[in-house]
C-alpha positions in Angstrom: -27.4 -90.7 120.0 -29.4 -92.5 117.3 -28.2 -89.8 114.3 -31.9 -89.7 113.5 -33.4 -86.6 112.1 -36.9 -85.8 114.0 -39.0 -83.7 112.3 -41.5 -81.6 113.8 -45.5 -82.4 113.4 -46.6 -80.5 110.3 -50.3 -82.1 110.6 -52.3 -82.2 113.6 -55.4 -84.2 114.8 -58.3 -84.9 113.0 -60.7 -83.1 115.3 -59.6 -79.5 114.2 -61.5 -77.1 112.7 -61.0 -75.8 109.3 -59.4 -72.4 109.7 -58.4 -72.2 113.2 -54.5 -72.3 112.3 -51.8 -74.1 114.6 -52.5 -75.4 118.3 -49.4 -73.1 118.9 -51.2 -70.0 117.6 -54.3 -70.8 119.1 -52.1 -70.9 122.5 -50.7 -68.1 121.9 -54.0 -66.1 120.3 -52.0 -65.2 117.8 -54.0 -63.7 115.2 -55.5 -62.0 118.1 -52.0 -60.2 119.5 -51.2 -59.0 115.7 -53.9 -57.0 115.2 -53.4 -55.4 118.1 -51.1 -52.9 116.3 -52.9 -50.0 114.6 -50.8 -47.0 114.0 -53.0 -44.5 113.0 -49.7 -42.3 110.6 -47.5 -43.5 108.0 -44.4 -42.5 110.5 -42.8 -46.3 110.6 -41.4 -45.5 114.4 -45.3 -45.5 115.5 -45.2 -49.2 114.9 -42.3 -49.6 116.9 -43.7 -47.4 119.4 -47.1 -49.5 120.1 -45.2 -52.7 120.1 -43.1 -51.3 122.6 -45.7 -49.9 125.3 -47.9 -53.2 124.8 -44.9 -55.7 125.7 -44.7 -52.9 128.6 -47.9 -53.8 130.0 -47.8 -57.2 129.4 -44.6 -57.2 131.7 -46.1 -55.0 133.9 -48.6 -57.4 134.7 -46.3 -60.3 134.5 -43.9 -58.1 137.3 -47.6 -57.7 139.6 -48.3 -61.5 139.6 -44.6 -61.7 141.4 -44.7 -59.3 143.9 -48.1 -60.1 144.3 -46.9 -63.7 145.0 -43.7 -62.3 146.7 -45.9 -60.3 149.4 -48.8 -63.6 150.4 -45.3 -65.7 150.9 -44.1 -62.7 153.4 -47.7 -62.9 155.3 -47.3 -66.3 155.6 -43.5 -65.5 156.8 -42.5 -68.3 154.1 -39.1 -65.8 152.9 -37.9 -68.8 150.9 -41.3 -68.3 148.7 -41.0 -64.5 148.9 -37.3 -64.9 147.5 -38.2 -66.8 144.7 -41.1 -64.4 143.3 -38.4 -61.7 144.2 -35.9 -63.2 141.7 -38.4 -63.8 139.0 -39.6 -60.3 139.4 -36.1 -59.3 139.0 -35.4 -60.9 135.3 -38.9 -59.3 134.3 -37.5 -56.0 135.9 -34.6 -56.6 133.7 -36.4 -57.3 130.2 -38.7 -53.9 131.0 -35.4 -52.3 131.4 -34.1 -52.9 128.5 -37.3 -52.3 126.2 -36.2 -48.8 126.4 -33.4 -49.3 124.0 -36.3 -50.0 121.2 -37.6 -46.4 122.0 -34.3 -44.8 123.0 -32.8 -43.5 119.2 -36.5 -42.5 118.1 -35.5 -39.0 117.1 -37.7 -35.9 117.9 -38.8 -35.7 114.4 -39.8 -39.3 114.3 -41.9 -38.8 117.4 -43.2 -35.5 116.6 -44.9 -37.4 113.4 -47.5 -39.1 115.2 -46.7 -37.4 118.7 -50.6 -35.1 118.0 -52.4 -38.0 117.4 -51.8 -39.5 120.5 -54.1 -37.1 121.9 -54.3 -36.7 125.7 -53.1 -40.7 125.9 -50.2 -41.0 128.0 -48.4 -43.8 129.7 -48.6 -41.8 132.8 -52.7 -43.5 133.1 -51.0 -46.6 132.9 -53.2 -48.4 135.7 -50.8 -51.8 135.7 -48.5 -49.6 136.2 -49.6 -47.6 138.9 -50.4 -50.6 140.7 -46.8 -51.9 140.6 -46.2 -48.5 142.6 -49.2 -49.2 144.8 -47.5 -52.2 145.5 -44.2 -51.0 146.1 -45.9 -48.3 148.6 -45.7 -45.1 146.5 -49.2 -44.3 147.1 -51.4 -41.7 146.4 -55.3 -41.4 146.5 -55.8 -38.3 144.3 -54.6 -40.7 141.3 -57.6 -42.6 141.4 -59.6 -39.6 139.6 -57.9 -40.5 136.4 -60.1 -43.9 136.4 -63.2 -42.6 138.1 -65.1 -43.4 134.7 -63.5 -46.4 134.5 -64.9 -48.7 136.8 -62.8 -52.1 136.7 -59.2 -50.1 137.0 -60.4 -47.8 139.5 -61.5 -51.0 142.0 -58.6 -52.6 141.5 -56.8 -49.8 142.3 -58.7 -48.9 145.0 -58.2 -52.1 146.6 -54.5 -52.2 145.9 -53.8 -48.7 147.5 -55.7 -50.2 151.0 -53.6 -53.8 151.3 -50.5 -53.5 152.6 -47.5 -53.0 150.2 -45.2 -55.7 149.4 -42.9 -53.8 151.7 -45.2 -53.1 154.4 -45.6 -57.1 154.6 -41.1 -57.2 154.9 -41.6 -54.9 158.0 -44.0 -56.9 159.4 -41.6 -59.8 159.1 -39.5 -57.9 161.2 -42.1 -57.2 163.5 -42.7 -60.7 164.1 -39.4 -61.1 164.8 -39.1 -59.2 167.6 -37.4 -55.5 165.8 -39.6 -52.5 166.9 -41.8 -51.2 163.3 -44.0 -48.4 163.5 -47.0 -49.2 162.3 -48.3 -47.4 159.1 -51.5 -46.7 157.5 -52.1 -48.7 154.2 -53.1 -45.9 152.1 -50.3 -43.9 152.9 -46.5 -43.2 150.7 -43.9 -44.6 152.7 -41.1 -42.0 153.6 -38.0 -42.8 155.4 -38.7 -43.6 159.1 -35.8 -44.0 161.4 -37.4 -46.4 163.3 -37.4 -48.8 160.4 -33.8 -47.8 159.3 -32.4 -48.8 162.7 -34.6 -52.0 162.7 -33.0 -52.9 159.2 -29.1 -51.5 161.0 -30.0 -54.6 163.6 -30.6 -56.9 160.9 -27.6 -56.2 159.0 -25.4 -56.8 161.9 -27.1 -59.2 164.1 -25.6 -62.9 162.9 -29.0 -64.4 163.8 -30.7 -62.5 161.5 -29.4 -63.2 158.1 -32.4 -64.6 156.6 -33.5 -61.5 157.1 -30.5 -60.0 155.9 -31.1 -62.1 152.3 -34.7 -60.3 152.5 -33.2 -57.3 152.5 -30.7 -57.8 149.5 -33.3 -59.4 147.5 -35.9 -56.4 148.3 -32.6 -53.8 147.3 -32.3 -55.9 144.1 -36.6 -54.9 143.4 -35.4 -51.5 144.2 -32.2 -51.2 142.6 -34.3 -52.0 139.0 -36.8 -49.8 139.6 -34.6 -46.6 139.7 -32.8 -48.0 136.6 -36.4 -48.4 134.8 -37.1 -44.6 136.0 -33.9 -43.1 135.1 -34.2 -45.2 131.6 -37.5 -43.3 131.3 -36.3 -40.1 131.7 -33.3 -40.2 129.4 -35.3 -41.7 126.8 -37.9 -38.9 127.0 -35.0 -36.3 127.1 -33.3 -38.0 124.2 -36.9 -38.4 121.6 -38.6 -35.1 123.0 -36.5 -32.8 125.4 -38.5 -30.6 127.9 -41.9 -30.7 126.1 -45.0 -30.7 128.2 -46.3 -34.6 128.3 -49.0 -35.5 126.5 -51.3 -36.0 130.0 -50.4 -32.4 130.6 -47.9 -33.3 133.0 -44.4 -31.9 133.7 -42.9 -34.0 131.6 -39.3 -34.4 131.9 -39.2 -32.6 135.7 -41.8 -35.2 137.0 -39.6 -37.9 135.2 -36.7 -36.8 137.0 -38.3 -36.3 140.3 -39.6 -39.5 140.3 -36.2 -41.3 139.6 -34.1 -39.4 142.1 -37.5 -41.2 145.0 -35.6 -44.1 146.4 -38.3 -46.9 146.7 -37.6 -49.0 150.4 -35.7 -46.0 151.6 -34.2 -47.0 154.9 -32.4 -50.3 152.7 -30.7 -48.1 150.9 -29.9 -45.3 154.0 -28.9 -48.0 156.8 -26.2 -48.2 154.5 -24.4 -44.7 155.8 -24.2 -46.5 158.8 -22.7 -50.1 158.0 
C-alpha cells in the first residue's frame, strides 16, 4: 500500500476523433442503446416498460449462447463443459427472474395508458425467446407462421426446432452410457416417457453414475428457473391487467398459467416419486 490516490484517465489518445465520446461508450455503443427507447405516450411506466422487455431480450440471447454452449459440450460428452454453461445460464436465469419486479406494481391504469398503442405487439412473437424453448424441447412447428414474413427469425428458428434440444443431447449421454433412451424425433415436444424416467431412476441410484447424477441436478437447476420465470409472468400479468385478452390475441392469463404448470425435463422432476 503506497497511500497514493490514482485517478482515472480523463484524456485519451491522440488518434481519436472529434466527437466520438469515450472508448467506454464506443464499447458499449452507447449512444446507440439510449435511443433505443421511444415511448410513443406521456404514461411514464411505458419507459419503464421498454427498458424492461429490451434487457429481456438481451438476456434471452445471452441465456441461448449458454445452453447453446451447454448442449456442443454434451455432444462432445465433455459434462464438465456442459456444467459450466449450465451454471452461467443459471445466474442469467436468475437476473431475467427478477426483471419482473420492475414490471410487477405497474398498475392496470398505468398499463392501460399506452396498453392500445402497442397494437398487436406482443412478447408472445418473441423469436429469442421462442428459441430458448426450442432449445429446451418445447417444440412446436405451427409457431413458425408468426415469422413466415420474416425471413432471418423464421430460419433460425427453423433450424433450431430440427437440432436436437439441449436435453435431447443429456439423453444421449445416457445413451452412450449404456441406459436404454428411446429415440425421439427432433421436431417433436418432449412429453414424459417412462423409458427415460427409469433411465434417470438408474442414474440416481447407481454409485457409478454420479457424474451423471450432477447432470441431472444442474439440468433441474435450468428447469427449476424456468418455471419460476413462467409463474413470475403470470402473476405479473394478473397483477397489471387481470384476465384481459393479450395483445397477440392470445388467451392471455389461461395460456400463462398453462404454460407454468408444463414441467420442462419432466422425468427429472417425476423420477423423484420414486427416490
Amino acid at each position: 500500500m503506497t497511500g497514493q490516490t490514482h485517478r482515472p484517465h480523463l484524456r485519451y489518445g491522440n488518434d481519436q476523433e472529434p466527437g466520438t465520446s469515450t472508448p467506454y461508450s464506443r464499447y458499449v455503443r452507447l449512444t446507440e442503446l439510449h435511443s433505443l427507447q421511444q415511448p410513443r405516450s406521456t404514461e411514464p411506466s411505458e419507459y419503464t416498460f421498454i427498458v424492461t422487455t429490451q434487457v429481456m431480450e438481451l438476456l434471452f440471447g445471452q441465456l441461448h449462447r449458454e445452453w447453446t454452449a451447454a448442449r456442443a459440450a454434451l455432444r462432445e460428452d465433455d459434462l464438465s463443459a456442459a456444467g459450466d454453461a449450465l451454471r452461467r445460464g443459471h445466474h442469467v436465469q436468475d437476473v431475467l427472474v427478477s426483471s419482473w419486479d420492475l414490471l410487477a406494481t405497474m398498475t392496470p391504469a398505468e398499463f392501460n395508458a399506452f396498453r392500445p398503442l402497442l397494437g398487436e405487439a406482443s412478447g408472445f412473437q418473441s423469436s429469442a425467446y421462442l428459441l430458448l424453448e426450442f432449445l429446451l424441447g418445447n417444440k412446436s412447428e405451427r409457431l413458425l407462421t408468426m415469422y413466415q414474413d420474416s425471413p432471418g427469425e423464421y430460419d433460425a428458428l427453423f433450424a433450431e426446432l430440427r437440432t436436437p434440444s439441449l436435453y435431447d443431447e443429456a439423453l444421449a449421454v445416457l445413451a452412450r452410457r449404456g441406459l436404454e433412451i428411446p429415440p425421439a424425433p427432433s421436431t417433436a415436444h418432449h412429453g414424459h416417457d417412462d423409458t427415460v424416467e427409469a433411465a434417470w431412476r438408474t442414474v440416481y441410484t447407481d454409485p457409478a453414475l454420479a457424474d451423471l447424477a450432477r447432470l441431472g441436478e444442474a439440468l433441474l437447476d435450468t428447469a427449476e428457473r424456468v418455471t419460476r420465470w413462467r409463474q413470475r409472468h403470470y402473476s405479473t400479468v394478473k397483477r397489471t391487467m387481470g384476465g384481459k385478452p393479450g395483445t397477440a390475441g392470445s388467451s392471455g392469463l389461461s395460456w400463462l398459467k398453462h404454460a407454468a404448470d408444463q414441467d420442462v425435463f419432466p422425468e427429472l422432476w417425476s423420477v423423484r416419486n420414486e427416490l
